[in-house]
C-alpha positions in Angstrom: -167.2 -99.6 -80.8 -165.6 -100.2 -84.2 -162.7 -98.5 -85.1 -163.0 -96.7 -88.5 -160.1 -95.3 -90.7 -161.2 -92.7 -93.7 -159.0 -92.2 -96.7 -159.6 -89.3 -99.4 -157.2 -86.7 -100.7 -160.4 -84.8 -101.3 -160.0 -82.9 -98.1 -164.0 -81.4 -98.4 -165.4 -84.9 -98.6 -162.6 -86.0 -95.8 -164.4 -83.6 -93.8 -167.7 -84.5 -94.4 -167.5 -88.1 -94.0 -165.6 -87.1 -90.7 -169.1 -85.4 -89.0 -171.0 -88.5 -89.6 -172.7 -89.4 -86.7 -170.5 -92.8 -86.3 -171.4 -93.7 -82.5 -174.7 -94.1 -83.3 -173.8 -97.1 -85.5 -171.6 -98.7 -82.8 -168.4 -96.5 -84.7 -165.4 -94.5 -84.1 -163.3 -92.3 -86.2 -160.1 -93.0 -85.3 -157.8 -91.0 -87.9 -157.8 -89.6 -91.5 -155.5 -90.2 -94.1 -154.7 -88.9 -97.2 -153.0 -91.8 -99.5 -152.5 -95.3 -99.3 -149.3 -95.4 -98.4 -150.2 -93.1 -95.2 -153.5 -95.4 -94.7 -151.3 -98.2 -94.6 -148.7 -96.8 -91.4 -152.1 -95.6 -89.9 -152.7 -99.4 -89.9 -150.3 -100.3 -88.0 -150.6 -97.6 -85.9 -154.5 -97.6 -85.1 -155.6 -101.3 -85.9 -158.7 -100.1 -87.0 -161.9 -102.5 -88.3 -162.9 -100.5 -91.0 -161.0 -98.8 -93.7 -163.3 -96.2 -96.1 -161.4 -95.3 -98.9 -161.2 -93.6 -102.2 -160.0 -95.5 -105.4 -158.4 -92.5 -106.9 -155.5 -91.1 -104.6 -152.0 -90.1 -105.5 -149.2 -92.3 -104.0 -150.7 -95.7 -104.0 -154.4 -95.8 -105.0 -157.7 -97.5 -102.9 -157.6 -100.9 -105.3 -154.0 -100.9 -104.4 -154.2 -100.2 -100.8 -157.1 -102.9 -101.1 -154.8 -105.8 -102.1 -151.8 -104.6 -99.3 -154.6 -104.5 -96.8 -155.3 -107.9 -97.8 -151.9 -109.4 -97.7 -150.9 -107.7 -94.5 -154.5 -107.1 -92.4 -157.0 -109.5 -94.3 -159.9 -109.1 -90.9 -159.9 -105.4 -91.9 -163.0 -104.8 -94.0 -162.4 -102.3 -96.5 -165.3 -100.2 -98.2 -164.4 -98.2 -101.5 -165.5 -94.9 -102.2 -166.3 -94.1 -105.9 -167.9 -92.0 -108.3 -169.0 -95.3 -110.4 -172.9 -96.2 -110.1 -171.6 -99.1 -112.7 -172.6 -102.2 -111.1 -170.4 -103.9 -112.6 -167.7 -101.8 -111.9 -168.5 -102.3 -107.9 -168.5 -106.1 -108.6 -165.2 -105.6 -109.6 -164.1 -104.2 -106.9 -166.3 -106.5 -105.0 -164.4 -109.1 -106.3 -160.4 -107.9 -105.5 -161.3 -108.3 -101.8 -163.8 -104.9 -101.1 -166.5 -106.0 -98.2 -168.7 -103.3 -100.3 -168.5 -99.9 -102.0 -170.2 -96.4 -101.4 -171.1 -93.9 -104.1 -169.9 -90.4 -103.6 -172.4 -88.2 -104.2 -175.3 -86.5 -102.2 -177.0 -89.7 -101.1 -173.8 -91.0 -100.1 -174.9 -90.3 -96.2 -178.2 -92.2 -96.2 -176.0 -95.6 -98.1 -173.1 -95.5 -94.9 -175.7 -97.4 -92.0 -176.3 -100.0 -94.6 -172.9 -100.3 -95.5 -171.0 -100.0 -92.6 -173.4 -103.3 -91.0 -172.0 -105.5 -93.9 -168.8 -104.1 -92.6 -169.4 -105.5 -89.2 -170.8 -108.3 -89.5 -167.5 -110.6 -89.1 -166.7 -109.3 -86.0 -169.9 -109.8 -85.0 -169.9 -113.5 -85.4 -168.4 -115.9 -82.6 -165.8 -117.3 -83.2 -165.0 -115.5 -85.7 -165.2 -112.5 -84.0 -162.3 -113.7 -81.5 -159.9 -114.8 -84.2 -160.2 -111.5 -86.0 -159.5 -109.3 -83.1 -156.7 -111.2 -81.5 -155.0 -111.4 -85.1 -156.0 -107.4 -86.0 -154.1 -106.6 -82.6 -151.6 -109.4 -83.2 -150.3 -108.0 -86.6 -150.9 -104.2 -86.0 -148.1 -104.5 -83.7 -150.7 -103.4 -80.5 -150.6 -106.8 -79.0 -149.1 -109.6 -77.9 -149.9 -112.5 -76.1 -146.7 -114.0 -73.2 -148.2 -116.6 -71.6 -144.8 -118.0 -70.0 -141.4 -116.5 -69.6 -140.2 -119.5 -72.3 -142.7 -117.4 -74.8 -141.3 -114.0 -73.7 -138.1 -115.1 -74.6 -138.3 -117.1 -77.6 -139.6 -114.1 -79.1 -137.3 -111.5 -77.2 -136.7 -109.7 -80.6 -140.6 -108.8 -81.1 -141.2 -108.4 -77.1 -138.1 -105.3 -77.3 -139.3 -103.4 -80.1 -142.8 -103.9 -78.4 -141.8 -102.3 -74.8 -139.5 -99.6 -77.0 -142.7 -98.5 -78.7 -144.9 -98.2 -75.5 -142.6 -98.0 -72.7 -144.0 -96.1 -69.6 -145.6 -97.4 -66.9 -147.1 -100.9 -66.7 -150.4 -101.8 -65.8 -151.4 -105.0 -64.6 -155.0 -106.1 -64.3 -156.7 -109.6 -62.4 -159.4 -110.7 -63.7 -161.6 -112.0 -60.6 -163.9 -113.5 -63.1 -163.1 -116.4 -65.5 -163.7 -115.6 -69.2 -163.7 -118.9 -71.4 -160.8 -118.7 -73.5 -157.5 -116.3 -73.8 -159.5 -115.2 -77.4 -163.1 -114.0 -75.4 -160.5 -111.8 -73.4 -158.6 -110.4 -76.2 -162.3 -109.9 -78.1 -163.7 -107.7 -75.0 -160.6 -105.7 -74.7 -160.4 -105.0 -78.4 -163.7 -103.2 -78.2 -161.7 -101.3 -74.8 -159.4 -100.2 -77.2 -161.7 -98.9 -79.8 -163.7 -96.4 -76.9 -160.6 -95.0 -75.6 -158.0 -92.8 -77.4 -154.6 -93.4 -76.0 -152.1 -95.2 -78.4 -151.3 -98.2 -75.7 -150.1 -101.6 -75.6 -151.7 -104.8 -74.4 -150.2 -107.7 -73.3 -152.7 -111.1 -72.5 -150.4 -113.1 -69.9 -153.6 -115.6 -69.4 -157.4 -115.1 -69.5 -157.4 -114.1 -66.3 -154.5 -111.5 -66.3 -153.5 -108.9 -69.2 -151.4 -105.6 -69.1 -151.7 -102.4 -70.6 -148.5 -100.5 -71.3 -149.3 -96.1 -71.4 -146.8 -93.9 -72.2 -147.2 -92.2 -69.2 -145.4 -91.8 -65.6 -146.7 -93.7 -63.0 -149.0 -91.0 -61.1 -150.3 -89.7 -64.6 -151.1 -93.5 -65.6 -153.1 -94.2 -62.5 -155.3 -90.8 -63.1 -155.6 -91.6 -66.7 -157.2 -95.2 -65.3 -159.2 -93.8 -62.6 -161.0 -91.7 -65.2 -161.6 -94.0 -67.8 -163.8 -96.5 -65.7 -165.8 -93.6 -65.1 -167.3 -93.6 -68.4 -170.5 -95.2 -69.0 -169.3 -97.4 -71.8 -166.1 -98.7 -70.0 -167.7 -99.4 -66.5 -167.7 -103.0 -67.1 -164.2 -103.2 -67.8 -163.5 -102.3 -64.4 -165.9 -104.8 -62.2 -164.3 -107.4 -60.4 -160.6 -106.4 -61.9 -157.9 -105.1 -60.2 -154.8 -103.0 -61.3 -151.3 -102.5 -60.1 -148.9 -100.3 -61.4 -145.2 -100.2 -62.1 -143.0 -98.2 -64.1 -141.4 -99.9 -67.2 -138.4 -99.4 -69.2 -137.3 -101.0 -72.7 -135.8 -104.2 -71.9 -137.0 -107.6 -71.2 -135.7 -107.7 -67.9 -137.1 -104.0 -66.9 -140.2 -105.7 -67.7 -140.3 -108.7 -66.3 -139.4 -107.0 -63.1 -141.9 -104.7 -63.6 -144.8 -107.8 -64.3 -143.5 -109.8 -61.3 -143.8 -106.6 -58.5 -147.1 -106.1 -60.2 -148.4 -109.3 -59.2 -147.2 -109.6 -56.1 -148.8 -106.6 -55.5 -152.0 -107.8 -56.2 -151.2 -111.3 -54.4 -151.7 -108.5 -51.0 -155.2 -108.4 -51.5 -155.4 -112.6 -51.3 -154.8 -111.5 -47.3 -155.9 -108.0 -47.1 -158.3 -105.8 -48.9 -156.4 -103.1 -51.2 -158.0 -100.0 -53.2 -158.6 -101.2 -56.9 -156.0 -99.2 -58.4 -152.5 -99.5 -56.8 -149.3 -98.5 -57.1 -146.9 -101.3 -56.7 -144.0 -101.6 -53.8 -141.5 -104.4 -52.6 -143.6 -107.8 -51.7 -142.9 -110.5 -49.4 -144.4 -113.8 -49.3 -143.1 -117.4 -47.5 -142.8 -120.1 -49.3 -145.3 -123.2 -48.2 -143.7 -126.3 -46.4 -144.2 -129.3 -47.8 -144.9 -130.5 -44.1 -147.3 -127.7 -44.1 -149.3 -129.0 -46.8 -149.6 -132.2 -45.6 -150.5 -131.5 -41.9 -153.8 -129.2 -43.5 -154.8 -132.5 -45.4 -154.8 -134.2 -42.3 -156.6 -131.7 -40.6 -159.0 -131.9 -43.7 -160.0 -135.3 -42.6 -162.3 -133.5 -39.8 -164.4 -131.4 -42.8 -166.7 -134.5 -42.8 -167.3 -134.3 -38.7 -169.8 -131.4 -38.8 -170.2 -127.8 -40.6 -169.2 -126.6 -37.0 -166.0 -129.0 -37.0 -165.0 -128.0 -40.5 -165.3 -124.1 -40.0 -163.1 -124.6 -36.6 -160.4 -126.4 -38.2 -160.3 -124.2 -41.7 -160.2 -121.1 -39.2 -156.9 -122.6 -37.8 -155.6 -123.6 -41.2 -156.4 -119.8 -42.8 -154.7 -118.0 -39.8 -151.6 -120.3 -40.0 -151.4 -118.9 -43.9 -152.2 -115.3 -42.7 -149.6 -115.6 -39.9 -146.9 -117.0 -42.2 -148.3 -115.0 -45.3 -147.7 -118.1 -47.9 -147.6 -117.0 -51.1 -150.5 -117.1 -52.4 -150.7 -119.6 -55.5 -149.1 -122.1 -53.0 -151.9 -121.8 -50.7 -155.0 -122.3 -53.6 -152.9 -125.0 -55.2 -152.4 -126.6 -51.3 -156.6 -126.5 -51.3 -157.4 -127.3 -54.7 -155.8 -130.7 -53.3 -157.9 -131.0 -50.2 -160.8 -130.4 -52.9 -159.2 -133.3 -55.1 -159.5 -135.4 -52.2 -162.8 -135.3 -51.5 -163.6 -135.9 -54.9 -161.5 -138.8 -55.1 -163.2 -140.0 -51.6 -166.8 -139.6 -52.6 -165.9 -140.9 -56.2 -167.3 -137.7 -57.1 -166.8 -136.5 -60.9 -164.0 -133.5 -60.9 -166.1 -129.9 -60.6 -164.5 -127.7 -63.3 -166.2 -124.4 -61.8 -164.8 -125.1 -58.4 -161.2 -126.0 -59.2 -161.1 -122.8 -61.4 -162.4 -120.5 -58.8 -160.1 -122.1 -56.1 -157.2 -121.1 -58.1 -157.7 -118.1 -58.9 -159.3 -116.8 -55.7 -158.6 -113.3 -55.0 -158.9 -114.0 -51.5 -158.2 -116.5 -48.9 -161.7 -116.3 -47.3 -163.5 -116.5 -50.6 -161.4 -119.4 -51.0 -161.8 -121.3 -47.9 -166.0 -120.7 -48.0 -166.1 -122.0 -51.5 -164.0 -125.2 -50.7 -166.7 -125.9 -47.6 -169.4 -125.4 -49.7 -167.9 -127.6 -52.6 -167.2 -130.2 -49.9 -171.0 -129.9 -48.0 -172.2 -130.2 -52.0 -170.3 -133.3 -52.7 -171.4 -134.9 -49.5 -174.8 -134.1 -50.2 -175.0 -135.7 -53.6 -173.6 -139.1 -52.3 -176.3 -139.2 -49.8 -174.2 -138.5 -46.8 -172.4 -142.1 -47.2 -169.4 -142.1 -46.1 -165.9 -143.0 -48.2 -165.8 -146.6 -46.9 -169.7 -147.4 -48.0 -169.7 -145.9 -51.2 -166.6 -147.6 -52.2 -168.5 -150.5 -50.7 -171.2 -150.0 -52.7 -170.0 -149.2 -55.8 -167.8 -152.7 -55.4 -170.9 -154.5 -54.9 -173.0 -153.5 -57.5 -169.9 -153.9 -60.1 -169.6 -157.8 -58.6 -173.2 -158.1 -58.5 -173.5 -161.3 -60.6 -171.0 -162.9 -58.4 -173.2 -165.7 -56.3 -170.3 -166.4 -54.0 -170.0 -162.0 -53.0 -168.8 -162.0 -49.5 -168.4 -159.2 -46.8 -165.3 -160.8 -46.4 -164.6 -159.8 -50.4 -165.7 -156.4 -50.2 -163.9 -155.4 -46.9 -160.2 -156.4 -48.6 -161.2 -154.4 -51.3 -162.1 -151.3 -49.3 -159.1 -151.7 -47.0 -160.7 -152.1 -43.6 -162.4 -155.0 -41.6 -164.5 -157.0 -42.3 -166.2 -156.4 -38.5 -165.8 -152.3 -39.0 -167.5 -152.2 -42.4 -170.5 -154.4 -41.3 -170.6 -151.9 -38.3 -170.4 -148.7 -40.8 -172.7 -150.4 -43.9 -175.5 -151.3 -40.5 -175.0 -147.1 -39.5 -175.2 -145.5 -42.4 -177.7 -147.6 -44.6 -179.8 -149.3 -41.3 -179.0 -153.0 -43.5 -176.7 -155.6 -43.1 -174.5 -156.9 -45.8 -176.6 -159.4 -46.7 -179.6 -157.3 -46.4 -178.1 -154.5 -49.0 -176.6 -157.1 -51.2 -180.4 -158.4 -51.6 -181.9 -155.0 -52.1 -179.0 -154.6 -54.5 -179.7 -157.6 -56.7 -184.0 -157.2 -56.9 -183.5 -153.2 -57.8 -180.8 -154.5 -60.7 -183.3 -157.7 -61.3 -186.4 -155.7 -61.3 -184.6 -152.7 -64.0 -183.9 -155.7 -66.2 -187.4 -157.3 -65.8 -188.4 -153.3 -67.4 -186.5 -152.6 -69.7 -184.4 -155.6 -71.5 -185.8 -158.9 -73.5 -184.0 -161.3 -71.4 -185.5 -164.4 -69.8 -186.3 -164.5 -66.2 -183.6 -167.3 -65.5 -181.1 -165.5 -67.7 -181.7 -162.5 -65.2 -181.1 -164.2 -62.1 -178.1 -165.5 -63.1 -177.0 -161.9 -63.7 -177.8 -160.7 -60.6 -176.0 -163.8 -58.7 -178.1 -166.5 -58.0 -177.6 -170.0 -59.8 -180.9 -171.5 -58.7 -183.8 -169.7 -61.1 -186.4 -171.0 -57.9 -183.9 -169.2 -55.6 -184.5 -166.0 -57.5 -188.1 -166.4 -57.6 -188.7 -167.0 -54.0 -186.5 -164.2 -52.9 -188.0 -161.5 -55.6 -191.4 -162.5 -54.7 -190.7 -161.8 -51.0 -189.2 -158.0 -51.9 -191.8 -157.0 -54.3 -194.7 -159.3 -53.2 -195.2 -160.3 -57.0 -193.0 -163.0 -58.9 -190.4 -162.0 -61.3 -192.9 -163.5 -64.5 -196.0 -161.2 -63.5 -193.7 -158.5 -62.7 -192.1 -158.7 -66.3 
């Protein structure tokens, strides 16, 4: 819904234009005005997307009002009304900043749909879209955006006036699901704003968490939200997000009281399920041991045992946090490092989705199934070889050229023995060293044999053998062809 501020002093055509049937074009009237000077506190006040206005009003006119809109609101769109079918006239105006213009007469009715989709047409355009919203809300004072306490106090003038203009009750929502950037947030809950028709304030504290501030006492705040996810359009607003409520006062300290009781409020439902809608109450979490930490990455170690061995030993680890209830950042940041582990074991690449989800799981069983699962994937994709053979591995094929490679060599690097690695390489693969360093060199050899210009004894040097007859024999003997016919 775009929001959509008229301004006549021709009270009959203020009326008219006021009947339009705006929803159907994805519209809302939000408020009337009379002059420019009143358009321009209405602003402020209603942060609409659209201003309609006449060019000749007492007070300050429409071409004035155009250029302050400008100055102060330039992602406004303004459309003027006039009584001029002059085109160049309309150019003019066209010119000083005017998105379009709308002739007042009879007709004028059958001209708006036209008019009002050049209107929308930068919000409808990503990114664009995001920027304008975030800095429509941003300057008509509805917004702001505290994404630390070193923000809420480098700007603790703004942040007072802001909780003196909407102080009430606070309502803080988690977002369960991750939305790309702080400005996709701010763009989905700027078309929120434009359905419902409280006067509130929003503040984004990250794109997983923002707050709306109602002028309202607590019990009338939480009845005002439980209604409005009951509309059809505002439905999805409410899906995997939950609220907690605290009243507010005017100061920074009131609010950041307020903020912190909220959230660990909804922290609760990280152990135990809680209605969407809560009002908030004193907290208690523990704070995690270091010792703690570290004794569940040991315990870790057994994830790679069996799916049987891994659910057994996260069972222990979640009761120990739900017995001691940890607070619950500590415990998603203390599993986003067994995750880091594993990725770091199985020289896996780092997966974004996972990490994300782990840390901002709303609940500790969520949590612990989607670490398994992340785990079982990783092992999966390195074919079920162990730390100590893919390390092997990936030495080997990086020293490939290297005719004098040794399972002596490859062991140091790895950090075990020599006699345990030949024992793990024989389990997992079913070769030897010297058996996989072969198969090694002819799948390398045979690659460059396809796909490069090089000569045959250029390639056996590359893969690590200094005789060319050497290479021959032992390429012939793997793929039953020599390394010339093959080529």
């Amino acid at each position: 819904m775009y929001r959509v501020l008229i301004v006549d002093d021709e009270v009959p055509f203020l009326q008219s234009l006021s009947m339009f049937d705006w929803e159907t074009y994805g519209c809302r009237c939000v408020g009337h005005a009379s002059n420019g000077q009143e358009a321009i506190e209405k602003c402020s006040m209603l942060a609409p997307h659209i201003v309609i206005t006449d060019i000749n009003m007492p007070v300050l006119d429409g071409l004035s009002l155009l250029s302050e809109i400008n100055k102060r609101f330039p992602e406004i769109q303004v459309i003027l009304l006039t009584v001029h079918r002059d085109f160049e006239y309309a150019q003019k105006a066209v010119n000083l900043g005017a998105c379009d213009y709308l002739v007042k007469d009879m007709d004028y009715r059958r001209q708006l749909p036209v008019v009002l989709e050049k209107a929308k047409k930068p919000f409808e355009q990503q990114p664009v879209r995001m920027n304008y919203s975030a800095n429509l809300l941003h300057r008509s004072g509805h917004m702001m955006v505290i994404e630390s306490d070193d923000a809420l106090f480098a700007y603790q003038e703004n942040v007072a006036g802001f909780l003196q203009k909407y102080q009430g009750t606070l309502i803080t929502a988690r977002v369960h699901r991750s939305y790309d950037s702080l400005h996709s947030l701010i763009s989905g809950l700027d078309l929120f704003l434009s359905t419902i028709e409280e006067n509130i304030g929003l503040i984004v504290r990250d794109q997983n968490c923002f707050e709306l501030l109602v002028r309202k006492s607590i019990y009338a705040a939480q009845a005002w939200l439980s209604g409005i996810f009951t509309h059809e359009r505002l439905k999805h607003i409410g899906e995997d997000t939950s609220f907690a409520l605290s009243s507010c006062g005017d100061t920074i300290a009131r609010y950041k009281e307020a903020h912190n009781m909220n959230i660990l409020m909804l922290e609760r439902s990280f152990y135990s399920a809680q209605p969407q809608i809560v009002i908030s109450r004193q907290t208690f979490f523990s704070l995690l041991p270091t010792a703690v930490v570290d004794e569940w990455l040991r315990k870790s170690n057994a994830f790679e045992n069996s799916d049987e061995t891994a659910y057994k030993i996260m069972n222990e680890i979640v009761k120990e946090a739900e017995m001691h209830t940890y607070y619950p950042s500590m415990v998603r940041k203390a599993f986003d490092r067994i995750l880091y582990k594993y990725e770091l074991r199985y020289a896996a690449s780092s997966d974004k989705e996972a990490h994300e989800y782990i840390l901002n799981s709303p609940s500790i069983k969520l949590l612990a199934d989607k670490l398994l699962s992340t785990i079982r994937k990783i092992r999966s994709k390195q074919d079920n070889y162990s730390y100590f053979v893919l390390r092997a591995r990936e030495y080997m094929l990086s020293n490939i050229g290297n005719p004098s490679l040794q399972l002596v060599d490859v062991a140091e690097h790895v950090g075990i023995s020599p006699g345990y690695l030949s024992k793990k390489l024989k389990e997992e693969t079913s070769c030897t060293f010297q058996e996989l360093l072969i198969a090694m060199r002819m799948e390398y050899a045979s690659e460059l044999l396809r796909k490069s210009d090089k000569r045959v004894y250029e390639i056996a040097e590359l893969v690590g053998y200094e005789n060319y007859r050497s290479f021959s024999l032992a390429f012939t003997r793997f793929y039953g062809i020599s390394p010339k016919k093959y080529k």
